[in-house]
C-alpha positions in Angstrom: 0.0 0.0 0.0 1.1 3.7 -1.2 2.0 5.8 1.9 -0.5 8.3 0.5 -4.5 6.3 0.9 -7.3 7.5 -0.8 -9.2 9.9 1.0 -11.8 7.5 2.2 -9.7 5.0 3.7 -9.4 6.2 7.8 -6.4 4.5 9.4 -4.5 5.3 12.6 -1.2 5.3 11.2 0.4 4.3 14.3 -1.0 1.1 14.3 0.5 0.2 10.7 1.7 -2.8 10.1 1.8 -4.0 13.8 0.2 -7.3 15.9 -1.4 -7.5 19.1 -3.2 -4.1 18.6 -6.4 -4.9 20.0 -6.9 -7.0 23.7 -10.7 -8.1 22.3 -13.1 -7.1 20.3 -14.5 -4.9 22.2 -11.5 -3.4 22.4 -11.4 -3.2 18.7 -15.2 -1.9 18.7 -14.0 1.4 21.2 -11.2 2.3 19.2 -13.0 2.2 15.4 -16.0 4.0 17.8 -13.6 6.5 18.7 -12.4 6.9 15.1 -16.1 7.1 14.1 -17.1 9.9 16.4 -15.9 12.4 14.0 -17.8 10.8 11.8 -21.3 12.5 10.7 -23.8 9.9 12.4 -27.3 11.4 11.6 -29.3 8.5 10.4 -26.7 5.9 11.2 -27.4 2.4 11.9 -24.8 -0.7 12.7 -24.7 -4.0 11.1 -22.6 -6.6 12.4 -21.6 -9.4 10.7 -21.6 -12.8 12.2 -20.2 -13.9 14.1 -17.2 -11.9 14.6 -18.4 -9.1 13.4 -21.2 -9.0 16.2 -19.1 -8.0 19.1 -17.5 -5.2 17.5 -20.8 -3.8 16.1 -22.2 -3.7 19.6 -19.7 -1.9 21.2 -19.8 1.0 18.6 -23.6 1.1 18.1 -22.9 1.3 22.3 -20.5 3.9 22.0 -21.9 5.8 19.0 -25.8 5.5 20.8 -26.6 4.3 17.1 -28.9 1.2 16.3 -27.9 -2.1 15.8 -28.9 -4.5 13.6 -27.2 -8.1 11.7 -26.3 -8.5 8.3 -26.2 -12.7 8.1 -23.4 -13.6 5.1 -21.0 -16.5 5.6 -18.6 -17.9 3.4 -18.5 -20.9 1.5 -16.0 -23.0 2.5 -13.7 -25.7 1.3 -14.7 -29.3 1.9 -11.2 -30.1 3.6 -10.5 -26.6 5.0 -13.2 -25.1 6.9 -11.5 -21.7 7.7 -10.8 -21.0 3.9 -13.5 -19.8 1.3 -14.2 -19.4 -2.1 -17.6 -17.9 -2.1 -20.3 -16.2 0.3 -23.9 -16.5 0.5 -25.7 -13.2 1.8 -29.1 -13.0 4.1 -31.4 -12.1 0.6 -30.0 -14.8 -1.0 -27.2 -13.1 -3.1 -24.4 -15.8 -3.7 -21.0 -15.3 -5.2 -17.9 -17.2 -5.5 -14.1 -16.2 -5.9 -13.9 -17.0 -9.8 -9.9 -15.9 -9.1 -9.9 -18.8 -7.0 -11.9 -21.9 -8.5 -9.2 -22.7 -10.9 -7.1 -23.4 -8.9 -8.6 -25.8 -6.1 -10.4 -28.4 -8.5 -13.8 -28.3 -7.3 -16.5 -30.4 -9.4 -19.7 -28.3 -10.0 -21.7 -30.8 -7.8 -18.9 -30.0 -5.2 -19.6 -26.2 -6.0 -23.5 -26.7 -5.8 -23.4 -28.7 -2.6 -21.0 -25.9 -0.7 -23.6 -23.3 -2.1 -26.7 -25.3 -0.6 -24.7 -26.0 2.8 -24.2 -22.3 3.6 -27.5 -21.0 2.2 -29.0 -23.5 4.8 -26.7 -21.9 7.4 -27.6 -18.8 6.7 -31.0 -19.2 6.4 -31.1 -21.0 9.8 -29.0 -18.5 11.7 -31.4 -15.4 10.1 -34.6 -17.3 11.8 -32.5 -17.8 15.1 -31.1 -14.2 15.6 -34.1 -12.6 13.8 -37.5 -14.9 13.7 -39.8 -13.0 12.4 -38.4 -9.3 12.9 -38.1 -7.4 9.3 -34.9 -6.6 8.5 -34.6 -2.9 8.7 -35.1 0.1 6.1 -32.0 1.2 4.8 -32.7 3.9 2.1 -31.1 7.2 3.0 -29.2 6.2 6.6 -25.6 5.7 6.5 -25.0 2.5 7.1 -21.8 1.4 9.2 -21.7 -2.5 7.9 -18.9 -4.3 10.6 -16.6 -7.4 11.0 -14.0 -8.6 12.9 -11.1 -8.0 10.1 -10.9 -8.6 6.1 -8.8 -10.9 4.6 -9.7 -11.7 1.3 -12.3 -9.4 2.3 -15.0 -11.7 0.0 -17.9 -11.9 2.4 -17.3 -8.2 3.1 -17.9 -7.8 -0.6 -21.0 -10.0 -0.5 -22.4 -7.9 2.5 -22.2 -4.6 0.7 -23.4 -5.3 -2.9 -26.6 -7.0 -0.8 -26.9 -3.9 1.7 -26.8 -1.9 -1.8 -29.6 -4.0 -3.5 -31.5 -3.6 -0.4 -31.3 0.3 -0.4 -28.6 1.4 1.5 -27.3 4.5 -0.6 -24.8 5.5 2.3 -22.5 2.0 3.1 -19.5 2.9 5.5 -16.8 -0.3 6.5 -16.0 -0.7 9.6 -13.4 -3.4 10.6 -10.7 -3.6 13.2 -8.1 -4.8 10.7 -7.3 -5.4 7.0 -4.8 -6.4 4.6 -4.0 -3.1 2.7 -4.4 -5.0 -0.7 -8.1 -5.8 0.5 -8.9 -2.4 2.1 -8.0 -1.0 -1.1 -10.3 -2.5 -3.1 -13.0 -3.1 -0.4 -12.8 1.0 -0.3 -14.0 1.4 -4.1 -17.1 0.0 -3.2 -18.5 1.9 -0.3 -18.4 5.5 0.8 -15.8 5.6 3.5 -13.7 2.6 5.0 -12.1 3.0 9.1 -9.4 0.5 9.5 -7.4 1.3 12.3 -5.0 -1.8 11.6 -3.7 -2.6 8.2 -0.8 -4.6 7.4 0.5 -5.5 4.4 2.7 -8.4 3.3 2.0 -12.1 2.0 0.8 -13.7 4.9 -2.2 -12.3 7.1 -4.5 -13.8 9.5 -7.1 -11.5 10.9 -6.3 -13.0 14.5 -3.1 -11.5 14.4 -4.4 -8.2 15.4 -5.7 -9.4 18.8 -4.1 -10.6 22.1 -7.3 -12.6 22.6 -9.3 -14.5 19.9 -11.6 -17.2 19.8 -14.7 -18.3 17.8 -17.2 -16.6 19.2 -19.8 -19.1 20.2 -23.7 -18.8 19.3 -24.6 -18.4 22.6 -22.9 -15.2 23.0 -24.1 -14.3 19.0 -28.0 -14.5 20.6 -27.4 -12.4 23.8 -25.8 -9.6 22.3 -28.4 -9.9 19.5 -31.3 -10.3 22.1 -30.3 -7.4 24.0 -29.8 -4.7 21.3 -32.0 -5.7 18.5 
């Protein structure tokens, strides 16, 4: 990444390139909250993303006094690798997969269907257990602060906006703890403004790397957060 950003990447420069940045996620929710405060928040609304995504949105919907809300994507993964993906499926629906990628890992269409159906199902499944029956919310004219835990590949993150954008949202602001500067780059021509206090380049990333402590974080904790604010 060039030292000079385009003007709608937000970064705290002293955080560059460096691990360990964050304790938590919460911690990594007050610190983009506190990067956000400048930020003009009339008619704002936060969407985590689970389920990392979920603890950081909280804090700053806290922090800001904005609403909270979930936006349910979730990548489709490998059949022998359940951490990597080559696709997402979105809460409307919207699937996409890493066409960069499929080359490359030999996947049979009926492999490619089956991953598709899997995490349409999961999705679908975890929509009715955070949501049930409550609408998902209007989005046409707030500025919407869409949040996860860090990109990577940043795929779902792509996923998540173009479906925030065909449900309305005209205003979509990123919001993510950390980010390889390739993805934030590219993740940042797609939305209005990006806050990434953290981003590293290099050829190897992991999104963990940015906290002392990280975990999955289990459903249980997904459903009280979401039961308390939404």
């Amino acid at each position: 990444m060039a030292d000079s950003l385009p003007t709608n990447i937000h970064e705290l420069a002293e955080l560059r390139n460096r691990t360990a940045v964050f304790h938590d996620r919460i911690h990594a929710g007050q610190v983009l909250a506190e990067m956000l405060s400048a930020f003009d928040q009339n008619g704002g609304i936060v969407l985590g993303i689970p389920a990392g995504g979920v603890p950081v949105a909280a804090e700053i919907a806290k922090k800001l006094g904005l609403p909270f809300d979930i936006a349910v994507v979730s990548k489709i993964t490998l059949p022998w690798n359940t951490e990597a993906g080559y696709g997402a499926v979105a809460f409307d629906g919207t699937h996409r997969l890493n066409e960069e990628m499929l080359p490359r890992l030999g996947l049979s269409q009926k492999e490619i269907r089956a991953g598709i159906e899997k995490t349409s199902s999961k999705v679908l499944q975890r929509v009715v257990s955070l949501r049930g029956e409550k609408p998902f919310p209007e989005l046409s004219r707030k500025k919407v602060i869409v949040v996860d835990d860090g990109l990577a590949s940043g795929f779902t993150m792509r996923v998540a906006v173009e479906t925030l954008s065909k449900a309305g949202a005209e205003h979509i602001i990123v919001a993510v703890p950390t980010g390889h500067s390739e993805t934030v780059e590219k993740i940042s021509t797609k939305v209005e403004a990006l806050y990434c206090p953290n981003i590293r380049g290099g050829w190897r990333f992991a999104v963990a790397d940015a906290y002392e402590k990280w975990s999955d974080v289990p459903d249980i904790e997904i459903r009280k957060i979401v039961k308390k604010l939404l």
